[in-house]
N, C-alpha and C positions, 0 to 999 in steps of 0.2 A: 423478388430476386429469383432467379432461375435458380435451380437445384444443381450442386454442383454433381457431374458427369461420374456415378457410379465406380465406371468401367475405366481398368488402368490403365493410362495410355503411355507411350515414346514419344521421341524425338518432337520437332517442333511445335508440334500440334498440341505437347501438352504445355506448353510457354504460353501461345496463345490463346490457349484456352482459358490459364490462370488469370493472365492478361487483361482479359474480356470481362472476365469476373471481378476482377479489384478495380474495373474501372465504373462496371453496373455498382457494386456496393461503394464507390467513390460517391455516385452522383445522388443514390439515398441519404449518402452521409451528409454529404456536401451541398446540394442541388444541384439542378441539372445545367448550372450554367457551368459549372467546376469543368475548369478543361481536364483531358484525359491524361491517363499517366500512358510513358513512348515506353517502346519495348527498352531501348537503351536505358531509360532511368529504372526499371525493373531491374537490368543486370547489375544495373550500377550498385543501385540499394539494397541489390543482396549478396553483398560480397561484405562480411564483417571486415574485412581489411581496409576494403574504402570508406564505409558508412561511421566510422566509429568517429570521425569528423565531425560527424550530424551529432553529438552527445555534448549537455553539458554537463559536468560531472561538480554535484553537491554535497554535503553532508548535512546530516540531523540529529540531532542526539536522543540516545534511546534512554526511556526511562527507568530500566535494568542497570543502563551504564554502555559505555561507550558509543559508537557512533551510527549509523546507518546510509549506505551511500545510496542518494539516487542519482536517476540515469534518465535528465529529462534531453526526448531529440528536437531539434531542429524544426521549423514549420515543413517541408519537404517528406522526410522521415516519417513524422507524425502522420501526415498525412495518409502515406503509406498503411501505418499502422492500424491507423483508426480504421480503413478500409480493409485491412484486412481482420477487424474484430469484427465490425462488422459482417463480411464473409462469413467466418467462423461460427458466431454466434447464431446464423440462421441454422446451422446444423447441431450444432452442439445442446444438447438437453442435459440440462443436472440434476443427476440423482436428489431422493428426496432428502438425504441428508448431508447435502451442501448448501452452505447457506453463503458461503463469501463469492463477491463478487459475481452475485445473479442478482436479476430484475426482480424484484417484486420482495425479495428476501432482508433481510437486514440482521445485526445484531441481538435484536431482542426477539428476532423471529429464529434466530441459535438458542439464547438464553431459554424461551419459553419450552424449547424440549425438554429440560431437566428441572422442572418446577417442583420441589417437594420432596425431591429423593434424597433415602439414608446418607447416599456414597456420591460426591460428583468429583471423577479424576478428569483431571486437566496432563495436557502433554502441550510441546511443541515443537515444530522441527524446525533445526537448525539451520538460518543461510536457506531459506525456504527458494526463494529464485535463483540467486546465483547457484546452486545445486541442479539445477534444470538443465541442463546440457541439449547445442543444437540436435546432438544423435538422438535424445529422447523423444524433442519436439517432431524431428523429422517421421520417427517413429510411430507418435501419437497420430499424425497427421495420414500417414499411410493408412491407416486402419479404421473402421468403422468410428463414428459415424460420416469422415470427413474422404476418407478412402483416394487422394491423393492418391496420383502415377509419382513415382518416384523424383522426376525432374523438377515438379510443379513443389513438392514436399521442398525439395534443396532449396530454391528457388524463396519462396515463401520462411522457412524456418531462417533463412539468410536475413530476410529485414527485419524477421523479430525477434532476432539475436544478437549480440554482442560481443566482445570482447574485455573482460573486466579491467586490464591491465591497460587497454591504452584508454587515453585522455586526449583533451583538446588544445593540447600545448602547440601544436601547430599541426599544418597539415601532411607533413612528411617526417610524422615525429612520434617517438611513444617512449614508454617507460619500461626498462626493462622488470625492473622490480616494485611491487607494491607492498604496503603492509604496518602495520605499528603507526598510520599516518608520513611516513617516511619514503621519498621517493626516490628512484636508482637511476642509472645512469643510462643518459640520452643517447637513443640510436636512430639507426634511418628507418624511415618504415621501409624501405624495396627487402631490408634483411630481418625482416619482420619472421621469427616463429615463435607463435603463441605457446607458452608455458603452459595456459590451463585454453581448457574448450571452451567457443564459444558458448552465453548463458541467457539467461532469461535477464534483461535489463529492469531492476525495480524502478518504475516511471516509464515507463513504454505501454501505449495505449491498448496493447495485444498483449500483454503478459500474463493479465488475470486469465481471460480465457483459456489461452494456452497452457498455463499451471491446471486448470480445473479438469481440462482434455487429458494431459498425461498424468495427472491421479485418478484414471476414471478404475482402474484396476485396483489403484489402492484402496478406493471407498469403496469397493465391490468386496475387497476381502475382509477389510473392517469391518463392515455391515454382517458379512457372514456371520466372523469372530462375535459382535455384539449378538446377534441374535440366538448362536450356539448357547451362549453364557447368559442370555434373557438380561441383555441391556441395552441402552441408547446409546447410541453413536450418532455425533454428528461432526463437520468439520468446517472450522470459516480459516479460509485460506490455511496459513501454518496453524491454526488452533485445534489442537480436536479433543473433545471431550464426549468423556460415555462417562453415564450416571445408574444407576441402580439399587432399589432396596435391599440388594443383598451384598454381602463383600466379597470381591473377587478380585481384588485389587490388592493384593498384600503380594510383595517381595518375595520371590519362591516359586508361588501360585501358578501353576500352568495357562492362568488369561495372560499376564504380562511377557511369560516368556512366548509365548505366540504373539502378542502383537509387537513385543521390541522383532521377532523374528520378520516379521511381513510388512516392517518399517524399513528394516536394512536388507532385502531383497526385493523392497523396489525402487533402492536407490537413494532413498534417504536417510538424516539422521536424527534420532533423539538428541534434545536438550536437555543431558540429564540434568540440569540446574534445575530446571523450569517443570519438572513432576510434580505432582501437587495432590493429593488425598484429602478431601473435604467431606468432614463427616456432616451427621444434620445439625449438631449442637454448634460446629462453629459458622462460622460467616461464609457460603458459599457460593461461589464472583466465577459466571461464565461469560468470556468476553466481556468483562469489566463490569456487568451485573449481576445482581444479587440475586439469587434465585430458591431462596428456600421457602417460601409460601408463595412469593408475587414476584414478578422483575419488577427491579428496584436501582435506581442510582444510589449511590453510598453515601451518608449521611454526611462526607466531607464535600461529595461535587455539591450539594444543595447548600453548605453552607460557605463554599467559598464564591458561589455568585451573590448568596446575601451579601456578603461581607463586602465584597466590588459594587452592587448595588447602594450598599451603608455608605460606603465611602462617596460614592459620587452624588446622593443625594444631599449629605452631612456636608461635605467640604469641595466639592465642585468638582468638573472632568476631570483638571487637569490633577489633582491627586489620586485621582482614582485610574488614570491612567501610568501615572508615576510609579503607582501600589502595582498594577498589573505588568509594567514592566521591569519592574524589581522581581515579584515572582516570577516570570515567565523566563527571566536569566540566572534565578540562585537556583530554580526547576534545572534547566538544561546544560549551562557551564561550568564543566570543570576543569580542572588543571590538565584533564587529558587529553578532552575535545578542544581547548580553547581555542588552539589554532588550526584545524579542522571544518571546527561549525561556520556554516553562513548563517550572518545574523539578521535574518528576517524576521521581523517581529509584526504582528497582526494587528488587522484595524479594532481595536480597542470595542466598537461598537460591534462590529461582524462576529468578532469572538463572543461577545455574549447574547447576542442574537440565535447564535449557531449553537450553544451551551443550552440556553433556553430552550430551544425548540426541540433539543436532544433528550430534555426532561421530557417536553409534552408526548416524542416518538415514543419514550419507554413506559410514562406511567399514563398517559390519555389526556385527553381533553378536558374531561371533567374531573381531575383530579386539581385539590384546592391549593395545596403546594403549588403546581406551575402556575395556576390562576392570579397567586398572589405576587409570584417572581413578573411574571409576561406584564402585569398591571402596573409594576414600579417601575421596571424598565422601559414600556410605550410612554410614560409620562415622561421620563429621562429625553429618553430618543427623541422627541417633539420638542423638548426645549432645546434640544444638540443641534436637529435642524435647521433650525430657526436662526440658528448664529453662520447657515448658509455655509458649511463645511460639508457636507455630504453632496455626493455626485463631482464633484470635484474632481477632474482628471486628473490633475497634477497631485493627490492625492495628499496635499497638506493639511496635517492634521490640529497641530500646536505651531505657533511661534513660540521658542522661546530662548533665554540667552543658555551659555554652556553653562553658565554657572547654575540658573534656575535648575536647569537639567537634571547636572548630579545632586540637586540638591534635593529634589523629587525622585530621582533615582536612588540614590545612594553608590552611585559609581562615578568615580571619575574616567574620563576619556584619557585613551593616550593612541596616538597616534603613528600607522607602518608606512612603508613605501604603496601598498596595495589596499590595506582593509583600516578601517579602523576599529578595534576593540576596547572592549570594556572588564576595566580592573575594579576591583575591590579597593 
């Protein structure tokens, strides 16, 4: 891919410029048969007031509590998007302690910086993307290393932004008010003014990158801060954690009140909930591993895939998939989200295919734990095959009556004008 143009430019020449480029890293992304994107769908799709169309608007439940909206777009949108990560990504370099949302990097490539230390504080920022506002992006984008003309910056921060308030209730249509799950009263979109700025949509193919580019300041001054104070700093997307032999982390302490100071001067905010001081004698969990001698999964993920393995060797799929979605809904449903959540639940085999192989990424290959899990479940998975359910497009996975259902479930069904959900 050509290197994008340095040098700031005006007027039309920098449209097309942009242009040229989202349509070279289209045909990387895409192949070269992928037709090109017209200038008109460039204007179109970066105007948050039309593109917010292109969104379909979900919920998830967090396992703190309450909910998580994502913001998946449109095949058109996406498209967009993806070509413009791609764009991005050929410029953007991250620093050595970011670990989220880079190639080559993972979880336990965070975890393994803080192996063995006295002290590991955990923080997290609040509303980590919708915090992200298009003036940022547009910002981040102007400046090294991506140095956008101004136009090109509007342009471009227009399709990878959003608007949080409107939905896809129709196309000339939005909500004035959002919140508590509760929605406000219909208006037109022509008399459309957005309450809050456009934001970084969570489920947008460009959003990782573009959060990483407008914290490049932030990790530049945490980095300082850690090394002033002789600690590790690292951060995976909203997580950041610094660890150290010594304490510096106490309430008072001139480390805290500098880095709460250079969290809220650049824009973001602490979770005070979510602080967290882990000494060496207790259990210490960076991005959900254990990290005080070895990264380590916690002694519960290793024994609730036994347990789903027990059960579907012992008593056959379908209780062991009955078992898995019983959990997977007393995990995620509550009286708050219940009418919120969309109830997608996972193919029973890909989930612990995906669990498995999560053990082997953290503890290795030849570690005799995954050896023993990966060996009871290929035998599983081969006689599941065999009964010719997998590959399956239409993606059926059980026949069974509503009665069996709840009866393996432990819920019974009751049924809306729109969704059906599941009661106790």
């Amino acid at each position: 891919m050509e290197d994008i143009d340095t040098k700031p430019r005006s007027g039309p020449s920098t449209v097309f410029h942009l242009l040229g480029l989202l349509n070279k890293a289209k045909r990387q992304e895409f192949g070269y048969r992928a037709w090109p994107f017209t200038l008109e769908q460039l204007f179109f799709f970066s105007d948050p007031k039309k593109n917010h169309i292109y969104y379909l608007h979900h919920f998830i439940p967090k396992k703190s509590g309450g909910v998580r909206e994502i913001s998946s777009p449109s095949w058109m949108l996406k498209m967009f998007q993806a070509s413009a990560k791609r764009l991005l990504q050929d410029k953007y370099v991250a620093p050595d302690n970011v670990m989220g949302f880079v190639s080559g990097r993972s979880v336990a490539d965070n975890a393994a910086r803080h192996i063995g230390k006295n002290y590991v504080f955990n923080a997290d920022l609040k509303d980590f993307f919708p915090s992200i506002t298009r003036d940022r992006v547009i910002s981040s984008l102007m400046k090294p290393p991506f140095c956008f003309g101004k136009e090109a910056a509007l342009l471009l921060s227009g399709i990878c932004c959003a608007h949080a308030d409107l939905t896809q209730k129709g196309k000339d249509t939005y909500w004035v008010v959002r919140g508590e799950g509760k929605r406000g009263k219909l208006m037109d979109a022509s008399n459309y003014h957005p309450a809050v700025p456009a934001t970084l949509p969570q489920g947008a193919p460009s959003s990782p990158v573009l959060s990483n580019a407008v914290c490049l300041t932030l990790d530049k001054r945490l980095d300082g801060l850690a090394k002033r104070y002789k600690v590790t700093y690292t951060r995976y997307a909203d997580d950041i954690t610094f660890s150290s032999n010594h304490n510096v982390f106490r309430e008072g302490d001139s480390f805290l009140k500098e880095f709460r100071n250079i969290i809220k001067s650049e824009g973001f905010i602490l979770n005070e909930d979510k602080l967290r001081l882990q000494n060496k004698g207790q259990r210490q969990e960076v991005t959900g591993l254990i990290v005080n001698k070895k990264i380590s999964v916690s002694r519960q993920y290793i024994r609730s895939i036994g347990s789903l393995l027990y059960i579907w060797e012992r008593y056959g799929v379908d209780a062991a998939y009955g078992r898995f979605l019983k959990y997977k809904t007393d995990l995620e449903v509550t009286a708050d989200n219940r009418q919120l959540c969309t109830y997608v639940h996972p193919h029973l085999l890909e989930t612990m295919q995906g669990r498995i192989a999560y053990v082997r990424m953290v503890r290795g290959e030849d570690d005799p734990v995954w050896k023993r899990l990966n060996e009871r479940f290929l035998k599983l998975k081969a006689q599941y095959e065999s009964r010719g359910v997998i590959g399956n497009p239409t993606r059926i996975l059980h026949s069974w009556t509503i009665k069996r259902f709840e009866q393996l479930s432990g819920f019974h069904l009751r049924y809306g004008p729109l969704y059906s959900f599941m009661s106790p």
